[in-house]
C-alpha positions in Angstrom: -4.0 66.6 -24.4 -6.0 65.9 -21.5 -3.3 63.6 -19.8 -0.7 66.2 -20.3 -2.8 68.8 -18.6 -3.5 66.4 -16.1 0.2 65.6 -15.5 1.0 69.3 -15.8 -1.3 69.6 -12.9 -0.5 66.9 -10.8 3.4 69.0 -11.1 2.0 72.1 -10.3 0.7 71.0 -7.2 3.7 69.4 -6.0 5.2 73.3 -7.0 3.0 74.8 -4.9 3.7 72.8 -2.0 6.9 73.2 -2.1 6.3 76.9 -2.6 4.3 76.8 0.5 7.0 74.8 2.2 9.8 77.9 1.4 7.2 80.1 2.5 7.1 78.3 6.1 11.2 78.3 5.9 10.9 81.8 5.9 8.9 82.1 9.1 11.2 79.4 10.6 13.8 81.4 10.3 12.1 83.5 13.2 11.9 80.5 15.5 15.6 79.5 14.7 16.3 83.3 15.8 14.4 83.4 18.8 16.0 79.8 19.6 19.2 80.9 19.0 18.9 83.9 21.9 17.2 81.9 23.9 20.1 78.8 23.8 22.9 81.1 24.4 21.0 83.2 27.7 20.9 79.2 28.8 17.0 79.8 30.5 15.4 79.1 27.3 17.8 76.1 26.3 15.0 73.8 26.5 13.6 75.3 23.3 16.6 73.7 21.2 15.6 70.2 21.4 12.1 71.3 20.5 13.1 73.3 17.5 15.2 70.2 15.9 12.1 68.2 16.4 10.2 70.9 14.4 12.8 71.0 12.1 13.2 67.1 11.4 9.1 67.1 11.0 9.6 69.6 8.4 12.0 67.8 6.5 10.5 64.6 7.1 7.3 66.2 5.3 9.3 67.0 2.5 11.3 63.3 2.3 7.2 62.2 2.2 6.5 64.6 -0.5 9.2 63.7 -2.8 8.3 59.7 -2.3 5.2 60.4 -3.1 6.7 62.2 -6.3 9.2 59.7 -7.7 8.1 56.7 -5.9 11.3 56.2 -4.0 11.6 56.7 -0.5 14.2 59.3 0.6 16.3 57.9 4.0 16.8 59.8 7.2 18.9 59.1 9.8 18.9 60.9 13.3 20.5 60.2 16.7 17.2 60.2 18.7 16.8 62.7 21.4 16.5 61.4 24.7 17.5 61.7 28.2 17.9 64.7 30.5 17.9 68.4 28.9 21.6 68.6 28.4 21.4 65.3 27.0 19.3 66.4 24.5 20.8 69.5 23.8 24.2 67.8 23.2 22.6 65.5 20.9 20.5 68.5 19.2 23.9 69.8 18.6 25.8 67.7 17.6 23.8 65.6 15.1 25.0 66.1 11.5 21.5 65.5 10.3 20.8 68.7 12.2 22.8 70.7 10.0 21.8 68.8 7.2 17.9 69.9 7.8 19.1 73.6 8.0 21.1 73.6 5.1 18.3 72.1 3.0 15.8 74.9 4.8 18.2 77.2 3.8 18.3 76.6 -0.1 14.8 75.3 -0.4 13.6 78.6 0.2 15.0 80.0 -2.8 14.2 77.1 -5.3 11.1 76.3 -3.5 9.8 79.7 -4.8 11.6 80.0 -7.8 10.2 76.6 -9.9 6.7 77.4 -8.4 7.0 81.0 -10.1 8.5 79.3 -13.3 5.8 76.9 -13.7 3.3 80.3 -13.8 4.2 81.3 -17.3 4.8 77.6 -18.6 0.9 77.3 -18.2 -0.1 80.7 -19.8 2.0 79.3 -22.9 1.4 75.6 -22.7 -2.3 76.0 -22.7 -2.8 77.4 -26.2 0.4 76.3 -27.5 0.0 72.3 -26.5 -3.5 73.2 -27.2 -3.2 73.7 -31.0 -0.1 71.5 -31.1 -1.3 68.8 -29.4 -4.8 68.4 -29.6 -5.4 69.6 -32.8 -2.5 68.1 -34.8 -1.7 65.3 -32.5 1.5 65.8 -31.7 3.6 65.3 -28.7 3.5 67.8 -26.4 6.0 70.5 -25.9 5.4 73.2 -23.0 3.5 71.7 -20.1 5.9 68.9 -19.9 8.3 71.2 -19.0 5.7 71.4 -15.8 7.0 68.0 -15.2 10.7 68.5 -15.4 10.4 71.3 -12.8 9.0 69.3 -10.1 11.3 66.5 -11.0 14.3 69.0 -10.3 12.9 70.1 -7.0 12.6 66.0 -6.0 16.2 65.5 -7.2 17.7 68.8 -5.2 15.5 68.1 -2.2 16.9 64.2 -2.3 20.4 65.4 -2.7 20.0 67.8 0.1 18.0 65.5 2.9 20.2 62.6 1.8 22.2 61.5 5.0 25.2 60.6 4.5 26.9 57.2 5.2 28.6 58.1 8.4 26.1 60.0 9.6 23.6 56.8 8.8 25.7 54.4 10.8 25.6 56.2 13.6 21.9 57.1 13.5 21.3 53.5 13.0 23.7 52.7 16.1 22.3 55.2 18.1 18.3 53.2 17.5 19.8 50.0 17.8 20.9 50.7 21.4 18.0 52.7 22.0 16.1 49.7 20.9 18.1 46.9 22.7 17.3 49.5 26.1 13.8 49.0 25.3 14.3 45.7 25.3 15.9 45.2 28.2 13.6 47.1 30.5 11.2 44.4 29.0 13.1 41.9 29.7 13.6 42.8 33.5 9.8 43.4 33.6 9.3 39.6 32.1 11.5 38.2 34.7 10.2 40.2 37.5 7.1 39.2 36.7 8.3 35.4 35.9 9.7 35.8 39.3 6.6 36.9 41.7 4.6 34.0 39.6 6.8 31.6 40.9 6.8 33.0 44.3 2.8 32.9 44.5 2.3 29.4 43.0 4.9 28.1 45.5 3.4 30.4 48.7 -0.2 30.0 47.8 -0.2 26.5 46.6 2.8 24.2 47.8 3.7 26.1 51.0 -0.1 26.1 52.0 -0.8 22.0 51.3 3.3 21.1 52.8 2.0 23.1 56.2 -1.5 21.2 55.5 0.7 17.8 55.1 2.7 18.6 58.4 -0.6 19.0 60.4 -2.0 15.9 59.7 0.8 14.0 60.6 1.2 15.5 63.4 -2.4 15.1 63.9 -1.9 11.4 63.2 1.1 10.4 65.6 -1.1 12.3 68.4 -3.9 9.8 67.4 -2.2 6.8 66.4 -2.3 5.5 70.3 -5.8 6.2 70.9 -7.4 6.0 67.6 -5.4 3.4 65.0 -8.2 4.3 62.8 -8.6 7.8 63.1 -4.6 7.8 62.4 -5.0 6.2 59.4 -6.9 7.9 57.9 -5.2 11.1 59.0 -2.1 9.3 57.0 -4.2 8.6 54.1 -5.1 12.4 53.5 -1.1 13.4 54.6 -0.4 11.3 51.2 -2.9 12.6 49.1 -1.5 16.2 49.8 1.6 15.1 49.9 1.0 14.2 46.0 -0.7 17.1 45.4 2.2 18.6 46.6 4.4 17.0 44.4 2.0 17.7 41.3 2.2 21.5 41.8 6.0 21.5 42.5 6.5 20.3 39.2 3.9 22.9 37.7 6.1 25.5 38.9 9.7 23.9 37.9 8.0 23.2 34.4 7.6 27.0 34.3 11.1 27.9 35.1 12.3 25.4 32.6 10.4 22.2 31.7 12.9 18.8 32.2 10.8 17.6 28.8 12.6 19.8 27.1 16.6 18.5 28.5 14.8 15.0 28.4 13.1 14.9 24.5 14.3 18.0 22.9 12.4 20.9 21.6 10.2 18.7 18.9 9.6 16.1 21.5 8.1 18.8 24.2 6.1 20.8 21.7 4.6 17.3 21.0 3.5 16.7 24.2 2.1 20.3 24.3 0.1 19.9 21.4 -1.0 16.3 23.0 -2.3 17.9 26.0 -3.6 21.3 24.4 -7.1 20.3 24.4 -6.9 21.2 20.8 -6.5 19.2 17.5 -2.6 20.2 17.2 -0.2 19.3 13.7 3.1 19.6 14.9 5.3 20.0 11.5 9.7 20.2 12.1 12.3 20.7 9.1 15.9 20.0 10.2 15.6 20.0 13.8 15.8 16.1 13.7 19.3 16.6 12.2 22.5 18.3 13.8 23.4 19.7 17.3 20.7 21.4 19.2 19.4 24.9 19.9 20.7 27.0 23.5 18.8 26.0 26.0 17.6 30.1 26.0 16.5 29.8 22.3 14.2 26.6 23.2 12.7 27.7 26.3 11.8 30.4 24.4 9.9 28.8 21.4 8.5 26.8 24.3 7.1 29.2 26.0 5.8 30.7 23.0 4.0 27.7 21.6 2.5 26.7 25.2 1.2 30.3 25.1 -0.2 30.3 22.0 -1.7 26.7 22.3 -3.5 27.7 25.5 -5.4 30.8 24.4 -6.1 29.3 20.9 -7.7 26.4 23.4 -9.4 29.5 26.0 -9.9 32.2 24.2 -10.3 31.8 19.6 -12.9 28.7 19.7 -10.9 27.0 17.5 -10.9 23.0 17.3 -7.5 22.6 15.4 -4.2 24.4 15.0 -0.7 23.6 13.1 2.7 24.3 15.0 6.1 24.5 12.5 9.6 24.7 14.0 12.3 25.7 11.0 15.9 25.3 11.5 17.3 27.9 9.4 21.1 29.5 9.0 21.7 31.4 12.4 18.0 31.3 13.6 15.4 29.2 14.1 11.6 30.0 12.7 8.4 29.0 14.3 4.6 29.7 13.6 1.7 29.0 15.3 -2.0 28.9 13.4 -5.0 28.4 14.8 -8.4 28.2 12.4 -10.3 30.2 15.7 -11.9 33.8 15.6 -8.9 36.1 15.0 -8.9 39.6 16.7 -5.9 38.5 18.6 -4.0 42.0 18.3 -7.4 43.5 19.6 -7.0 41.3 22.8 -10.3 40.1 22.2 -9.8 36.4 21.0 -7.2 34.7 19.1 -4.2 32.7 19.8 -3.1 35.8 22.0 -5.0 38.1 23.0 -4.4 40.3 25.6 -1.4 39.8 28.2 -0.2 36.5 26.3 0.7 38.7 23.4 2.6 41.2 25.3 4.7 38.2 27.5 5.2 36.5 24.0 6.7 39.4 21.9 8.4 40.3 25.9 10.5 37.1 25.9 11.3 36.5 22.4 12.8 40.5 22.6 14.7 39.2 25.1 16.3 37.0 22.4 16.6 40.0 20.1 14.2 38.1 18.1 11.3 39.1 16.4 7.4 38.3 16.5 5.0 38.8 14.0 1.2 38.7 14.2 -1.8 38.5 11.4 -5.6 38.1 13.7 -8.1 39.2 11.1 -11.2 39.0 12.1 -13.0 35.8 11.8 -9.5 34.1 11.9 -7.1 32.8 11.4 -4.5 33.9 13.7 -0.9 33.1 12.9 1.7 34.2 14.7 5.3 33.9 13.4 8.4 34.2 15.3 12.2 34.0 14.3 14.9 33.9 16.3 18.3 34.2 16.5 20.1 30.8 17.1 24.1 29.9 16.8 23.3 26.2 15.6 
């Protein structure tokens, strides 16, 4: 008896939510009026795409309510609302989840009231009648299940009625995905922007400044070779050291645009010599990339880029000693995860394979890719960070 109360209880308050829901479509039917009025004298048309959001927060709060309920989640599917106002006024309108929200607001508000006020008398009889039936001659109980039933049939009319429908789910979906692929874009130009004023400072701060260096001495040198043979010789002695040093950070910044290792040994030969010069004790694991044609050249520049990343602020930043690299040729995509035994916190920026800006320019440029990233920092390690992505083998 005292689990059936208990259940009957648990029902009732899901009633009375929804009660209290109905009650709040009934004032919402003033803001949809005062909407309405001010929509069609066009000063106040800002107030639609406000409403719908008001609206879809509503029904959203019901979709959580009746998961919660029946343990299955209810879908929604809206064409988000961006852009300019008439953008988003267009789009307010013409969404058929919209409608779909209104019609739901609409009926709830009689059902909504009507099972809470049915569940009223249910307890006044189940109480003594469950009572004596139940707990006293052990019987199944009768009345307060009925409790149950009730808020089952609000779940099953409120899924019915916020369920969108296929159409309306494709396009909803369509309308993220290129709202998405924007987003990534936008991070995409930012990544090559800033890819782009890197390049431009290593070469105008580093190269430019030791090749104007390099020209001076010689110039220095054929000025003193008559006079001082010596002096010259020397001068041509520090024109080749630069000139070297030159050549060292010239291919620092090629092997940033795209390393030759990779064209020469592939993508497992040039994560090999990354892990060989990491600093770190590095594993390097492959399955199937030994076998078959290779990735784009995009795809492993990518996972390059990602595992030098990773390496060097395990090696900086997690004071970790070892970490494991493994690349995964898969059907359409290839896998990679990189796990370092440091002292996690990486999402926090803090420590971690990734903290800070290296996270961002990771999940960045394998976006770019339409790929996806994935990372677990808890604290006091490890950090692993798993990234798939797409790959026409």
């Amino acid at each position: 008896m005292g689990e059936t109360v208990r259940r009957a209880g648990r029902a009732t308050a899901q009633l009375m939510t929804a009660a209290g829901l109905a009650l709040l479509s009934y004032l919402f039917l003033g803001v949809l009026l005062f909407t309405a009025v001010a929509t069609v004298i066009v000063i106040g048309a800002g107030v639609l795409p406000e409403t719908v959001l008001l609206l879809r927060r509503t029904a959203g709060f019901k979709r959580r309510r009746v998961a919660a309920w029946t343990g299955t989640t209810v879908p929604e599917a809206y064409v988000p609302l961006t852009g300019g106002l008439s953008e988003r006024v267009r789009t307010a309108l013409a969404d058929p989840g919209t409608y779909r929200d209104l019609r739901w607001l609409a009926v709830h508000f009689g059902y909504g009231w009507l099972l809470a006020y049915l569940a009223l008398p249910l307890w006044a009889v189940g109480l003594p009648a469950d009572g004596v039936w139940c707990g006293l001659l052990r019987q199944r109980a009768v009345v307060l299940p009925l409790i149950e039933r009730l808020a089952d049939l609000d779940a099953a009319w409120s899924r019915a009625l916020l369920r969108p429908s296929p159409d309306s789910g494709h396009r909803a979906r369509l309308a993220e995905r290129v709202e998405e692929l924007t987003v990534t874009r936008a991070g995409a130009v930012a990544a090559h922007g800033a890819e782009l004023r890197r390049i431009e400072r290593d070469l105008h701060d580093g190269t430019q400044a030791r090749l104007v260096a390099l020209s001076m001495r010689v110039g220095l040198a054929r000025r003193a070779y008559d006079k001082d043979p010596e002096a010259a010789r020397k001068l041509l002695d520090d024109a080749q050291n630069q000139a070297e040093e030159a050549l060292t950070e010239l291919r620092h910044v090629v092997r940033g645009i795209h390393p030759p290792i990779l064209t020469d040994r592939g993508l497992v030969g040039a994560v090999r010599a990354l892990a060989a010069s990491s600093g770190l004790e590095v594993t390097v694991g492959e399955d199937g990339l030994a076998e078959g044609p290779r990735a784009p050249a995009a795809v492993e520049a990518a996972a390059y880029f990602v595992v030098a990343e990773a390496l060097t602020n395990a090696a900086k930043h997690s004071g970790a000693d070892r970490a494991r690299v493994e690349l995964v040729r898969r059907p359409g995509r290839l896998t990679l995860s990189v796990r370092d035994e440091g002292r996690g916190g990486a999402e926090s920026g803090s420590a971690g394979a990734s903290g800070g800006s290296g996270l961002l320019g990771i999940r960045r440029r394998v976006a770019a890719l339409d790929g996806t990233v994935e990372v677990t920092s808890p604290a006091g390690g490890p950090t692993v960070i798993d990234v798939e992505l797409p790959c026409a083998w």
